[in-house]
C-alpha positions in Angstrom: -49.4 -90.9 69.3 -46.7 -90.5 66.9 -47.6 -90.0 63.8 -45.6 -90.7 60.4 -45.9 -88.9 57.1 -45.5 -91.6 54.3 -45.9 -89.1 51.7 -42.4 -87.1 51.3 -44.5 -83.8 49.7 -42.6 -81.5 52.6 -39.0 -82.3 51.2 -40.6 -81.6 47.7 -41.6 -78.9 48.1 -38.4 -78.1 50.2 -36.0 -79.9 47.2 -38.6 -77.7 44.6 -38.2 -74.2 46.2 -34.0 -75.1 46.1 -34.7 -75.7 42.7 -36.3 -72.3 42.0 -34.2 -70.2 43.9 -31.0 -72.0 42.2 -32.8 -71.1 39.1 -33.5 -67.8 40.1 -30.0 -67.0 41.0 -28.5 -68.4 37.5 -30.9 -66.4 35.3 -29.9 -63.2 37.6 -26.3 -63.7 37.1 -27.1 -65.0 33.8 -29.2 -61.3 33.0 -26.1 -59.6 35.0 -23.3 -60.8 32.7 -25.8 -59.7 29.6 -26.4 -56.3 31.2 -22.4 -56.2 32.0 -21.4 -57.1 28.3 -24.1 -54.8 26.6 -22.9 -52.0 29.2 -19.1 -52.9 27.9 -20.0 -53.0 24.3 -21.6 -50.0 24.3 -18.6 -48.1 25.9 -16.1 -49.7 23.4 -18.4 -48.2 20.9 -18.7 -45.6 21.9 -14.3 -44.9 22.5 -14.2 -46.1 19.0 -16.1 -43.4 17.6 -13.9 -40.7 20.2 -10.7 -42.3 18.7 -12.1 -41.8 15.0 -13.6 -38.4 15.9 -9.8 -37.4 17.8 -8.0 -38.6 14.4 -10.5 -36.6 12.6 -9.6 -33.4 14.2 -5.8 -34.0 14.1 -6.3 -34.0 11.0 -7.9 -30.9 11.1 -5.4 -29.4 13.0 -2.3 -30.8 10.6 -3.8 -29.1 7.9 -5.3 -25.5 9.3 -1.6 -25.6 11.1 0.2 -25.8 7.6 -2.2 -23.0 6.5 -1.6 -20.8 9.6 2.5 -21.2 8.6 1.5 -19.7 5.6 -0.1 -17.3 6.6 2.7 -16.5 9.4 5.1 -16.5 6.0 2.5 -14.0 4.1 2.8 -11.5 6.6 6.2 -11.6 7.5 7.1 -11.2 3.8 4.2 -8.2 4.0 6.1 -6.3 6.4 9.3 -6.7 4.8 8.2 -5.6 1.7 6.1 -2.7 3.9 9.5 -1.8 5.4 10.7 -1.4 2.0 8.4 0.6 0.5 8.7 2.8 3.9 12.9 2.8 2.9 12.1 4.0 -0.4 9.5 6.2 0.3 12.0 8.3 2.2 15.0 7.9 0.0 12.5 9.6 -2.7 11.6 12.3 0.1 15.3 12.8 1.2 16.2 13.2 -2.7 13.8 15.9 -3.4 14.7 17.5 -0.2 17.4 19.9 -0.4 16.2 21.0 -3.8 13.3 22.3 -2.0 15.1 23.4 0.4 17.8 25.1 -1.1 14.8 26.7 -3.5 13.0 27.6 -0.1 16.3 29.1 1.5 16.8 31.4 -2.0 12.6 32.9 -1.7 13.2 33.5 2.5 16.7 35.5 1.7 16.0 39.4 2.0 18.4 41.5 0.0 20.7 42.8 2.9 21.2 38.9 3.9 24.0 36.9 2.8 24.6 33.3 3.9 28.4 32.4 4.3 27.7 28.6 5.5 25.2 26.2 5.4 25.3 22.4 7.2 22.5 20.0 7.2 23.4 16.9 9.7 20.3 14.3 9.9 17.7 16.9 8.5 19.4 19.7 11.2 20.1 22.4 9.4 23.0 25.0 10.4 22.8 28.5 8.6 25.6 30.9 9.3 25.7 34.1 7.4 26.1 38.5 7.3 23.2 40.5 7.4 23.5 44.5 7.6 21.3 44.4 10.9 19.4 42.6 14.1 16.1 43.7 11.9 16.9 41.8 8.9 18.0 38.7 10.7 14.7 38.7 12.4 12.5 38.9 9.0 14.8 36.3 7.5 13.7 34.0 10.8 9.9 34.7 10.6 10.4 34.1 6.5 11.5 30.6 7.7 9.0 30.2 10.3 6.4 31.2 7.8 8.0 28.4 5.2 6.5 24.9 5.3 10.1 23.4 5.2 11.6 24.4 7.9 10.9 24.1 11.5 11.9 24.9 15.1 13.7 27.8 13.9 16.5 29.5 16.5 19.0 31.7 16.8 22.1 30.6 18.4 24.7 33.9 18.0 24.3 37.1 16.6 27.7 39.1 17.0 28.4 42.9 15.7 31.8 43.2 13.6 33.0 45.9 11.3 34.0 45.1 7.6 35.4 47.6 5.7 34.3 50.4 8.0 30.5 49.2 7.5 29.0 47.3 10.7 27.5 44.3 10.2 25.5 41.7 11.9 27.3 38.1 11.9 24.5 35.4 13.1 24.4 31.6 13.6 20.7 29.6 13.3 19.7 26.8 13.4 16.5 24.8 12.4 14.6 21.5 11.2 14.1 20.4 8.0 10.7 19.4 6.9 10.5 16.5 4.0 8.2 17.0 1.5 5.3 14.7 2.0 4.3 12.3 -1.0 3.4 13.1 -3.9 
């Protein structure tokens, strides 16, 4: 027997679960796009605030950069003025220097010592000069090595000539020149 179903409740409920599901899907997509655009805002946000925070340091950077330059200029003009000072310091040193060392040479003389030449070249000094003997040549160099202006003290010659029917001792040293330090 066949039967027949007068009552369409089957394709109701079939037409009301479409419904639903249509539904269903349009509020998710509807809840995506809100997620999506909340998601988006929040990044553009948050970029803004990099971009403001980025200008903020350049800022930063403009201005500690102009101080570092002066800085770089502070010190450059420091060492030229240090270089000065240095420059003068030894022009003052180098003036008072052979007075001392011409005063120096005059207490380290012995008596039976004369000096005949004397050459300074670049704080080297060159003595030549008579001396009656080997013996007083060698007190007049440990007199010098004893002095606190000269150094590196040496003799370079010592030769035996007669003057006048006397022999004496001709010699050659040499030696450094110490500057005075500053007063």
């Amino acid at each position: 027997m066949i039967r027949i179903n007068l009552l369409p409740v089957r394709e109701e409920r079939k037409k009301e679960s479409a419904r639903q599901l249509v539904s269903i899907g349009i509020l998710s997509i509807i809840l995506l796009i809100v997620f999506i655009g909340y998601i988006h805002f929040m990044k553009i946000k948050k970029i803004n605030k990099l971009n403001l925070d980025i200008k903020t340091i350049q800022v930063e950077i403009s201005r500690l950069d102009k101080i570092v330059g002066d800085i770089k200029k502070f010190e450059k003009q420091k060492k030229e003025l240090q270089e000065k000072i240095e420059i003068i310091d030894l022009l003052s040193r180098k003036k008072t220097g052979p007075i001392h060392m011409l005063d120096e040479l005059t207490k380290t003389t012995p008596e039976k010592l004369w000096l005949t030449s004397l050459k300074e070249d670049n704080l080297k000094l060159t003595l030549d000069g008579i001396a009656l003997d080997n013996e007083t040549i060698a007190g007049f160099m440990r007199n010098l090595e004893g002095s606190a202006n000269f150094s590196g003290i040496e003799l370079i010659q010592s030769q035996q000539y007669i003057q006048a029917g006397i022999k004496l001792e001709k010699f050659n040293i040499t030696c450094n020149v110490v500057l005075p330090n500053k007063e």
